[in-house]
C-alpha positions in Angstrom: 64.9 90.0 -100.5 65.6 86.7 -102.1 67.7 84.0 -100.3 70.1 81.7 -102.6 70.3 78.0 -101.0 73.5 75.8 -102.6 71.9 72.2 -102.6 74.3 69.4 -103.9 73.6 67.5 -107.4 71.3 64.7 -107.8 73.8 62.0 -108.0 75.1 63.3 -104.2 71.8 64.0 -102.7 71.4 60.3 -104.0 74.4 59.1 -102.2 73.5 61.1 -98.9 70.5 59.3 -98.7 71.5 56.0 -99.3 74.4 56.5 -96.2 71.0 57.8 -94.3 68.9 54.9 -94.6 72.0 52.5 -94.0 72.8 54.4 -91.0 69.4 54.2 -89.5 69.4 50.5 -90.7 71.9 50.1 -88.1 70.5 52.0 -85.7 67.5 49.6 -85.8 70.2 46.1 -86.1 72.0 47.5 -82.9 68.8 48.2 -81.0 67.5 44.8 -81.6 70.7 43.1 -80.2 70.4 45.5 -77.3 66.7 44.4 -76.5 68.2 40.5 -77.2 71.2 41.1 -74.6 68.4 42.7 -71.9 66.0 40.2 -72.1 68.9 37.3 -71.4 70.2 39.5 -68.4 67.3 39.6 -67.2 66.3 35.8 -67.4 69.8 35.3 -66.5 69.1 37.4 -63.2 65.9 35.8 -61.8 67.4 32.2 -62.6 70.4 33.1 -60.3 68.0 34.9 -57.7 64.8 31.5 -57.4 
């Protein structure tokens, strides 16, 4: 039994993995400015708190 698998042309798998590595690019952007916002809570919270 053989199993046919469309896969898209070059120039598209190209442009899918461009969107990819943009997409994780601002993954990695949004969960440095979460880790930034959390650390000034948190120095934020022991200044109001001493």
């Amino acid at each position: 039994m053989t199993i046919k698998i469309k896969l898209p042309e070059k120039d598209e798998q190209d442009k899918i993995e461009t969107f990819f590595k943009n997409m994780e690019n601002l993954i990695q952007f949004s969960q440095q400015e979460l880790d930034k916002f959390q650390s000034i809570k948190k120095a934020l919270l022991e200044k109001m708190f001493v």
